[in-house]
Each structure stands twice: as C-alpha cells, then as structure tokens.
C-alpha positions in Angstrom: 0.0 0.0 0.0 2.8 2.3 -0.2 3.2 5.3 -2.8 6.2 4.6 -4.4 5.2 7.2 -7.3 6.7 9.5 -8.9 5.0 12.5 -7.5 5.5 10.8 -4.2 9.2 10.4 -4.6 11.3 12.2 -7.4 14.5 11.1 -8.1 17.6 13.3 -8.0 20.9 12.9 -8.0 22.6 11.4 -5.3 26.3 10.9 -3.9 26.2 7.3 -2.7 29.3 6.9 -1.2 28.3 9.5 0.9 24.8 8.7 1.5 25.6 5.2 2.3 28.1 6.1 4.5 26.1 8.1 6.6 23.2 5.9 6.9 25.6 2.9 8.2 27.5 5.2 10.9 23.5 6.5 11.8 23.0 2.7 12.2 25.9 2.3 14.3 24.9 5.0 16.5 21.6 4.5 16.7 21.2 0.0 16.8 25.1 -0.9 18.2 23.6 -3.2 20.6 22.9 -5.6 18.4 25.6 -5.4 15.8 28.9 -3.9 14.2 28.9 -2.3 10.8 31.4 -2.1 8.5 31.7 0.0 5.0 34.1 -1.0 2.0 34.3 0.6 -1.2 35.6 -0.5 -4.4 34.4 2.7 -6.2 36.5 4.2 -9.2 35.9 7.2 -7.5 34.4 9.1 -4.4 31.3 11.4 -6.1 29.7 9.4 -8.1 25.9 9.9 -8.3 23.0 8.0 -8.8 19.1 8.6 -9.7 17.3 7.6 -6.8 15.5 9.5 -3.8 17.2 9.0 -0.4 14.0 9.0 1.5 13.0 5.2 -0.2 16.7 4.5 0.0 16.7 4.6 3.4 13.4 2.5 3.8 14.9 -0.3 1.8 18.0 -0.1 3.7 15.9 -0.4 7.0 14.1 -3.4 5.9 16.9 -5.2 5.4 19.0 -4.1 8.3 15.8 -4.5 10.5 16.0 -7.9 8.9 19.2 -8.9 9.9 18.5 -7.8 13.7 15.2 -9.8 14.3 15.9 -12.7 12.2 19.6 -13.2 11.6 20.8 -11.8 14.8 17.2 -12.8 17.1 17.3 -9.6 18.4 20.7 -10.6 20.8 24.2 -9.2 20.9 27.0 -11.3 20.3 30.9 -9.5 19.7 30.9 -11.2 16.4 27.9 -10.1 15.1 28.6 -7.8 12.2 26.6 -6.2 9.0 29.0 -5.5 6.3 27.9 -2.9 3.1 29.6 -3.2 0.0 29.9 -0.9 -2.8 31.1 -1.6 -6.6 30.3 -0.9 -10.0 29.0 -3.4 -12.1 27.4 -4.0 -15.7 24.8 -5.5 -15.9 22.7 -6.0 -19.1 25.1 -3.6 -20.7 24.2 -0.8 -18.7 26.2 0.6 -15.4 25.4 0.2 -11.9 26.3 0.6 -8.2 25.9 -2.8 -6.6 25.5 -1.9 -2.9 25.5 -5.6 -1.2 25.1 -6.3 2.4 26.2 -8.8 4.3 25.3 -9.6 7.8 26.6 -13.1 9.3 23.5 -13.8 11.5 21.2 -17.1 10.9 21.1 -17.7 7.3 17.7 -17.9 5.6 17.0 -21.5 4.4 19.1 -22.9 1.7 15.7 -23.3 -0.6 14.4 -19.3 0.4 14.8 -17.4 -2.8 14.7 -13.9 -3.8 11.0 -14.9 -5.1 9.9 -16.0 -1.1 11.6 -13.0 0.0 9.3 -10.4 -1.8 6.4 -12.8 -1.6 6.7 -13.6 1.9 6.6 -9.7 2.1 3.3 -8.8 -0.1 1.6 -11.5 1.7 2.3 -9.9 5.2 1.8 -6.7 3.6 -1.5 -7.8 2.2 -2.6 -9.0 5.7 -1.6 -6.2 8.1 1.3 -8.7 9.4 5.0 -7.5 9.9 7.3 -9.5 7.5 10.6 -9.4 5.8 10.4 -5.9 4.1 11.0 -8.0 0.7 8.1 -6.4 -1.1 9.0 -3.3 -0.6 12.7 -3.3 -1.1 11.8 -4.7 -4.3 9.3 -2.4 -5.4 11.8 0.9 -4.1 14.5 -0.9 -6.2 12.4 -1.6 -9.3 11.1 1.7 -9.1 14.9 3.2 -8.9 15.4 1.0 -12.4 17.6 -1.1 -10.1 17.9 -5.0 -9.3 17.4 -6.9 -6.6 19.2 -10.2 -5.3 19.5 -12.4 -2.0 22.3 -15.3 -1.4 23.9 -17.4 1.1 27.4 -17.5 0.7 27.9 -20.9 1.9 30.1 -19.0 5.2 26.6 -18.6 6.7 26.5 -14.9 5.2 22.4 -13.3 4.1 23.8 -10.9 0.8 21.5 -8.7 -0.6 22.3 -7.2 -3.6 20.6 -3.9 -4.7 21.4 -2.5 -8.0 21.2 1.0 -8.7 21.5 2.4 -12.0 24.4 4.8 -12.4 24.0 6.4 -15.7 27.7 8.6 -14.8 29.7 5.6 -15.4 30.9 3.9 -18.6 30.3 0.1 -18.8 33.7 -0.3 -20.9 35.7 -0.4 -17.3 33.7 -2.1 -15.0 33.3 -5.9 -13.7 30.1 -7.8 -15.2 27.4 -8.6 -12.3 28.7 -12.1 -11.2 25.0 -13.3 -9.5 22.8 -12.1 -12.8 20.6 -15.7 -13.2 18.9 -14.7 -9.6 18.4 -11.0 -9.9 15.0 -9.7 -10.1 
C-alpha cells in the first residue's frame, strides 16, 4: 500500500558513497547493541551519483538491516555479530550500476528461500496487516529506482542482498560484469 510514485518520490541525484556512509555510521549509533557495521568501497571514485531518492533508499536499507537484527541476529548481541555494506560498479545487461550488497553473518535464511519468497513472503504480510521481511517493498523501491534486486547465502553462513542502482555517470567499458545475474530480479 505504499506510494512509491513519482510524485510521491522524485528522483535526483545522489552521492552514494556518501549517503551510504552516513546511513551505516547513523545505524551504528543508533542499533550498536545488536551489531557492528562495516563500509568497504571499491568505487572508481568518491562522487559518483546516482538517480534515486534518499527517503525510499533509506526504507529499503531499513528493511533489510531490521531484517538482519530480528531474524539473523534474534534480536541478541553477540561481539561477532557484524553487518557489512559493500559498494562496486557493475554492468549489468550492458548498462552501469552501483551494486551496494550487504552482508550480515547472523542465521542464514533457508538454503531453498529465494529472492521470489523473499518479496512474496513480504506482499503477503503486507496484504494481511502482518509485519514480514520488508522484501516487497525493497523490491518495489529498487524496481522503481530502475535497479535489481538479489539475496544469497554465501555458503560462510552470510544473508547478501544485492541492490542495483543504476548509475547512468559511469561507462560500462571499465567495469566488472554482475557475477549473480541468473537470480536477480
């Protein structure tokens, strides 16, 4: 039931490096009792933009760290628990991208659970009035943003969730091809 319009949210340009940054110290500041984050950066450079709109940025960044605290982490601090946000440039489909993927090494989802249960699992529960994942609406911001989604267990016990962000700045002639296309949505 969300407005994820245009007239509800216009996209601008936005530094992600920077916005990303700031939202995972906020995080840290904010939720440190139940885990660590870290921020690594393989970007070509620092002020690259994006089109997006920070406001459903940061609700589909909130789904999936909210995720990681109730389910991965149950809600309980541990030293070792530890949510980890990646960015790179991809290609994908020809066009480029800023991958932002993020890791958090709490209780892995099933090995079966897909990218498909996670957004369904979240349009039933929205469709309900029960609290779920978030997946429907992390997909529906990143579809709306022209992006991609993705979800993996990488075999280490680690939830990655990939979000794709188109990044119209860069050129594709320079950048890595998305590795995990077959499962992106």
């Amino acid at each position: 039931g969300a407005d994820f319009s245009i007239d509800a949210c216009p996209l601008k340009n936005i530094e992600i490096q920077s916005f990303i940054s700031e939202y995972t110290q906020s995080w840290s500041n904010i939720n440190h009792q139940f885990f660590k984050t870290e921020l690594l950066s393989s970007l070509s450079f620092e002020n690259l933009h994006v089109r997006g709109n920070e406001t459903l940025l940061r609700i589909a960044l909130d789904c999936i760290f909210k995720n990681a605290q109730r389910h991965g982490f149950k809600n309980k601090y541990s030293e070792n628990n530890k949510v980890s946000v990646i960015l790179s440039e991809v290609n994908h489909l020809n066009k480029p991208f800023v991958c932002i993927s993020i890791a958090n090494n709490g209780e892995p989802f099933p090995e079966s659970f897909t990218i498909k249960d996670f957004i369904k699992r979240g349009k039933v529960a929205g469709d309900t009035g029960k609290t779920g994942l978030g997946g429907y609406h992390v997909y529906s911001i990143i579809k709306r943003l022209g992006g991609f989604l993705n979800l993996t267990n990488d075999g280490d016990g680690n939830v990655i969730f990939e979000l794709l962000i188109p990044a119209p700045g860069l050129s594709v002639k320079n950048i890595n091809t998305y590795n995990n296309a077959e499962g992106c949505l």
